[in-house]
C-alpha positions as CSV (number, residue, x, y, z in Angstrom):
1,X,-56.4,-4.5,8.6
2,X,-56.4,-7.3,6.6
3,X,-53.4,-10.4,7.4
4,X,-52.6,-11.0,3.9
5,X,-49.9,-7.9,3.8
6,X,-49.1,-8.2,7.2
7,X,-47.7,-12.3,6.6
8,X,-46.7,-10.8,3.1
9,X,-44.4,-8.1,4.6
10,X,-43.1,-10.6,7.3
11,X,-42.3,-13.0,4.4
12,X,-40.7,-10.6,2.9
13,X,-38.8,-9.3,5.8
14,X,-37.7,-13.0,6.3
15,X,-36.4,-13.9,3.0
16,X,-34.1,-10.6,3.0
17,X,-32.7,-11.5,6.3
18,X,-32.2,-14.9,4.6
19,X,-30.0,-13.5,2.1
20,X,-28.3,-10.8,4.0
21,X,-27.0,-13.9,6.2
22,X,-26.1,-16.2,3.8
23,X,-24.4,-13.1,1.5
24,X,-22.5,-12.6,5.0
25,X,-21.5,-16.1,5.5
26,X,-20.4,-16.8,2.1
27,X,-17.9,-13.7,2.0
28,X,-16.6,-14.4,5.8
29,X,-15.9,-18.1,4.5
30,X,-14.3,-16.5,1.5
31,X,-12.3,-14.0,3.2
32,X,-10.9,-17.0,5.6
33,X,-10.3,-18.8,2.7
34,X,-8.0,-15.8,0.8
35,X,-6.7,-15.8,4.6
36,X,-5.0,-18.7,5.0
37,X,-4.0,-18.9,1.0
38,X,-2.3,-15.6,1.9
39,X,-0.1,-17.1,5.0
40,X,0.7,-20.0,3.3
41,X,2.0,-17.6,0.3
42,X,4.0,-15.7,3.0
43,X,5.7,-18.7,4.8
44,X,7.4,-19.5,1.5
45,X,8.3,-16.3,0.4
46,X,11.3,-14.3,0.5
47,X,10.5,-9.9,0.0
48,X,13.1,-9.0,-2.7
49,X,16.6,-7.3,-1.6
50,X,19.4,-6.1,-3.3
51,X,22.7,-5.4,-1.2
52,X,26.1,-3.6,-3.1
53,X,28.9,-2.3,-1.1
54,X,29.1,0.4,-3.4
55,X,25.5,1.1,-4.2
56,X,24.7,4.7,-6.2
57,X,21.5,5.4,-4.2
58,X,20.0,3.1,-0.9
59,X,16.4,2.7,-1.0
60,X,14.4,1.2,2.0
61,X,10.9,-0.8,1.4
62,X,8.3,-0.9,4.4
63,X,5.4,-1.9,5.3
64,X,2.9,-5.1,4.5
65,X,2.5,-7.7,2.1
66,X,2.1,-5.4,-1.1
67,X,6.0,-4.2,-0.1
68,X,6.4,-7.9,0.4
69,X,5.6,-8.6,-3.3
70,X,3.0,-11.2,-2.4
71,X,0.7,-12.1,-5.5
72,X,3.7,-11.5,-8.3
73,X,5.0,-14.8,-9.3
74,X,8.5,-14.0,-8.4
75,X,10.0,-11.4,-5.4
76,X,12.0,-9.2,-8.2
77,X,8.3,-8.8,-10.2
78,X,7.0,-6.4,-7.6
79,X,7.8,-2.7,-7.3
80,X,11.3,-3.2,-5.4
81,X,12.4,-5.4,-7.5
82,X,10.8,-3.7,-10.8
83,X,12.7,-0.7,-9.6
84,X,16.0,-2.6,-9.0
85,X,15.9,-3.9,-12.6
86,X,16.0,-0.3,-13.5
87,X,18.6,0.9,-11.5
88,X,21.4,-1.7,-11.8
89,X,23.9,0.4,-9.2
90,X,21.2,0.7,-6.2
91,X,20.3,-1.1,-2.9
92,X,17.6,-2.2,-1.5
93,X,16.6,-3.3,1.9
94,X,13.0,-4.5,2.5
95,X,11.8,-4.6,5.8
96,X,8.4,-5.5,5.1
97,X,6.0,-7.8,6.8
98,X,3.0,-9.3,5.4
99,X,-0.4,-8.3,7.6
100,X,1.4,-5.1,9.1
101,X,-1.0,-2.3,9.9
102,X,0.2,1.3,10.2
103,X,0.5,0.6,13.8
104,X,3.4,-2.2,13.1
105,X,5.6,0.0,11.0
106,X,7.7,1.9,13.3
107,X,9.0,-1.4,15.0
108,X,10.3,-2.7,11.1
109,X,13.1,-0.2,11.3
110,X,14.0,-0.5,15.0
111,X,17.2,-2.7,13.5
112,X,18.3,0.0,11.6
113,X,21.1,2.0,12.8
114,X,20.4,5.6,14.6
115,X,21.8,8.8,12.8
116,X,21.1,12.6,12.6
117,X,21.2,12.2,8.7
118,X,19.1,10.5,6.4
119,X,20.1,6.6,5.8
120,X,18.4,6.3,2.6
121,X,17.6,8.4,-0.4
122,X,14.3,6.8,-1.2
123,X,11.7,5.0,1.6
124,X,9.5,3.1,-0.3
125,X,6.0,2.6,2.2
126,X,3.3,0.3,1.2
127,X,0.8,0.7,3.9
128,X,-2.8,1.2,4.8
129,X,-4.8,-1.3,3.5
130,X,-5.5,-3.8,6.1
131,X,-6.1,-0.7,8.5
132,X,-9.1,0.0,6.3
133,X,-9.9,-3.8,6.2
134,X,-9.7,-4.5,10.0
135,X,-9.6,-1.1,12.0
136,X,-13.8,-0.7,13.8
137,X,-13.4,3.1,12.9
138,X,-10.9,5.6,10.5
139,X,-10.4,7.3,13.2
140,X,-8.2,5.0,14.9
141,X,-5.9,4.9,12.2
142,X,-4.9,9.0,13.2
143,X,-2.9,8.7,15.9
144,X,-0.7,5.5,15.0
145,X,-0.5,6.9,11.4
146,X,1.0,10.7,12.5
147,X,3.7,8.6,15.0
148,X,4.3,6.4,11.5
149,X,5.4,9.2,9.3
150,X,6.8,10.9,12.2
151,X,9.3,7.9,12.6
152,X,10.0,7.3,9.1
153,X,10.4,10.8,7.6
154,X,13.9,11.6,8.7
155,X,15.0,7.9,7.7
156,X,15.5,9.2,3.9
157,X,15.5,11.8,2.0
158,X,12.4,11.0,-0.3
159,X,9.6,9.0,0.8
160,X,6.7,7.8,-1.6
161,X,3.5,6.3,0.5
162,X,1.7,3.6,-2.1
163,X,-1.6,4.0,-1.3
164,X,-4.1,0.9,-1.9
165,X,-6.6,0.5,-4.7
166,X,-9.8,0.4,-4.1
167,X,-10.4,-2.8,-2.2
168,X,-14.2,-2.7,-3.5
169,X,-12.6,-3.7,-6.5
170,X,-11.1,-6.9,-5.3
171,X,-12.6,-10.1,-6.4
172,X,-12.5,-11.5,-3.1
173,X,-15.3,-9.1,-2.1
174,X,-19.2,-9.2,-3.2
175,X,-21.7,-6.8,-3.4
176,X,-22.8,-5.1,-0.7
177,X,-19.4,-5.3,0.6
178,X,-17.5,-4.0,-2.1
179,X,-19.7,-0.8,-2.1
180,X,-18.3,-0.6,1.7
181,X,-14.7,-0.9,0.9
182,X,-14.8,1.4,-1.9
183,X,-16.2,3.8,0.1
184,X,-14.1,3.5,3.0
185,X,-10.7,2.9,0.8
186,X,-11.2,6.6,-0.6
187,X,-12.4,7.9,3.2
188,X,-9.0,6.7,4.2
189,X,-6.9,7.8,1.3
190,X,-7.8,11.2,1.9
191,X,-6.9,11.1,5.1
192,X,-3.3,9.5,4.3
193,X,-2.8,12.2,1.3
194,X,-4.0,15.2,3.7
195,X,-0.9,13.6,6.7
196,X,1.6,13.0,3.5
197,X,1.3,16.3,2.5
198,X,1.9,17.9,6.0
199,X,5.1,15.6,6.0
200,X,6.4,16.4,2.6
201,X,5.9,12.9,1.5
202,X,4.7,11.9,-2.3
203,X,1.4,10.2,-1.5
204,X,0.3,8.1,-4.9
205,X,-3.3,6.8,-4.4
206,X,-4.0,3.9,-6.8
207,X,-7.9,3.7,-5.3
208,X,-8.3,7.7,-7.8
209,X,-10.5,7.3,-10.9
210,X,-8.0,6.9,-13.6
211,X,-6.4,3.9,-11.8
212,X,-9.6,2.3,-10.8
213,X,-11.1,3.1,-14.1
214,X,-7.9,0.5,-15.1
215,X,-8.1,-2.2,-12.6
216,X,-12.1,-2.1,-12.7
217,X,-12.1,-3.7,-16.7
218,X,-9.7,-6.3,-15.6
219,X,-9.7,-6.9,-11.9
220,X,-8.5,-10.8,-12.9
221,X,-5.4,-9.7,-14.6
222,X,-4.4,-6.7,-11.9
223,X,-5.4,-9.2,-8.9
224,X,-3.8,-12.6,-7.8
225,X,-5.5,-15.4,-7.2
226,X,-6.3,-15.0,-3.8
227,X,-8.6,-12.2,-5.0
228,X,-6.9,-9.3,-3.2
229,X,-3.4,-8.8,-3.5
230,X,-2.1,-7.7,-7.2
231,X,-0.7,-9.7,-9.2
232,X,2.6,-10.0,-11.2
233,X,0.4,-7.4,-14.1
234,X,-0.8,-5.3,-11.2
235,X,2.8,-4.8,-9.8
236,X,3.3,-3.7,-13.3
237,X,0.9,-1.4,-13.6
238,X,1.8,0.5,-10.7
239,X,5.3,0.1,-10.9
240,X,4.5,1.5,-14.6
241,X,2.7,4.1,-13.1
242,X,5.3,5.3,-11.3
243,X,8.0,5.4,-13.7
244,X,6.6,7.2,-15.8
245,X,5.2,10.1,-13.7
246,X,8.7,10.5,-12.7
247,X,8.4,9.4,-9.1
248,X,10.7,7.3,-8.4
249,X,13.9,9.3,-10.2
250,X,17.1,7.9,-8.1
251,X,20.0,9.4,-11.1
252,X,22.6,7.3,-12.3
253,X,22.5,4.0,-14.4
254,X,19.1,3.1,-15.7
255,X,18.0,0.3,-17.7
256,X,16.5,0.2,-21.1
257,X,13.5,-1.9,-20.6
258,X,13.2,-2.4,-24.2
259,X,16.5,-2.6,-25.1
260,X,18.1,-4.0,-21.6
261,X,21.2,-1.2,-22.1
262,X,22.2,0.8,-19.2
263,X,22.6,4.7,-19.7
264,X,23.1,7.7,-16.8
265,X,19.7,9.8,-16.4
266,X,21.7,12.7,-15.2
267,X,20.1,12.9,-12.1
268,X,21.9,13.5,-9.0
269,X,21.0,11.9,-5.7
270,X,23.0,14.8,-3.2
271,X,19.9,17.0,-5.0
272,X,17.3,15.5,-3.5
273,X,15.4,16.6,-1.0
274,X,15.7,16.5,2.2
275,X,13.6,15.6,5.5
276,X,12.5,18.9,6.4
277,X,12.6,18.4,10.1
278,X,14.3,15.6,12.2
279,X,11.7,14.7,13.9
280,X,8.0,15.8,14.4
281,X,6.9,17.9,17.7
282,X,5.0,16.7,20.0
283,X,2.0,18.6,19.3
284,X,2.0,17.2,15.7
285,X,2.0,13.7,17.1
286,X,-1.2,14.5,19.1
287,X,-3.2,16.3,16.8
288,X,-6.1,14.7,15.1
289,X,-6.5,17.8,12.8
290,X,-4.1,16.7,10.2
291,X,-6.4,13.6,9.5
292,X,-9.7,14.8,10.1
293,X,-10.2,18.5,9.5
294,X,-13.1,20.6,11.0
């Protein structure tokens, strides 16, 4: 056997570990980098609220920084806030924490009062996307994500989940890593749409084509500058998104967002529906099947 391919193929074999290593090191120094831009965005900023004494509808915002409103240029430019321009006569309470996993939501409403009867006619819950950054399998997420819902369904008598995009989209990421996330972004999403469903909760999932199809022609404008969060346009969007498919109908006062008048959609907030349990049985808590089906 001659040597030439043998110290050809180890060449080889060299120069792709070469760049398989340095691809790796330049996205884990660009990750830390979106990292610490992200905590320093979160230090200084404030998630938006809304409190009236006499509020038409409540509405409660959970979860991580996308509830936050980190990346829009201004706290009232992300959904809450988009939604509060719209509905002059509701209130909002965000309980939100940047870098919450599903794990962490159930503790961001342990300051809210305890009643048999809904507190809030919408719940608002932007979660899931740093499990499927930093959780070692999907299947970890099952468990933590059935007590989640399980905790929060009787809290309100809607609740829409706001699924991620597809994070292989994010300009923080390079190739092959953003094959990964994509990959794994739509793994998880089915698994939160199949637990939504089980729970009554409106599951929107802005990783499906159509959105991605969107964000993939202009991942500058939809993204922040830290390269992962959306920006003040990808708030927008979804908020946009949402809106229009009817989502997010509360009744009462609504804003013109053309005009800026006010005018009653007829809706009526005692007709919405309600939690259809109080609370989830044990057995629902401990199955995996509701995630991952046979």
């Amino acid at each position: 056997m001659s040597a030439v391919p043998v110290r050809f193929g180890m060449a080889l074999g060299g120069a792709m570990c070469a760049a398989a290593g340095a691809a790796l090191l330049d996205q884990s120094l660009r990750v830390r980098r979106a990292l610490a831009d992200a905590r320093a965005a979160a230090a200084v900023h404030t998630a938006f609220e809304r409190r009236i004494e006499t509020a038409h509808a409540r509405v409660l915002v959970l979860g991580d920084s996308t509830g936050a409103g980190i990346g829009a240029q201004a706290a009232d430019e992300a959904i809450a806030g988009l939604l509060a321009r719209d509905h002059p006569q509701i209130e909002v309470l965000n309980l939100s924490r940047s870098g919450a996993r599903i794990a962490d939501v159930g503790r961001q409403t342990e300051s809210l009062p305890r009643s048999s009867q809904p507190l809030f006619d919408l719940l608002l819950l932007h979660v899931g996307a740093n499990d499927i950054l930093r959780a070692r399998r999907l299947a970890e997420i099952d468990e933590p994500a059935q007590r989640m819902v399980c905790t929060l369904r009787p809290l309100a008598r809607r609740m829409i989940w706001v699924g991620p995009g597809d994070l292989g989209l994010a300009p923080l990421f390079r190739a092959p890593f953003t094959w990964w996330l994509s990959r794994r972004t739509h793994a998880a999403a089915r698994r939160f749409g199949r637990l939504a469903q089980h729970h009554d909760i409106h599951f929107v999932g802005f990783h499906e084509g159509p959105h991605r199809a969107v964000l993939a022609a202009d991942p500058r404008r939809y993204f922040c500058a830290d390269g992962i969060h959306p920006s003040t346009e990808g708030y927008r969007y979804c908020y946009g998104w949402l809106r229009s498919a009817a989502v997010l109908e509360l009744g009462g006062a609504v804003r013109d967002q053309a005009t800026g008048d006010t005018f009653d959609s007829g809706g009526d907030v005692s007709q919405m529906t309600r939690c259809p349990t109080a609370a989830c049985s044990r057995s629902e808590i401990a199955s995996p099947g509701l995630l991952n089906p046979a």
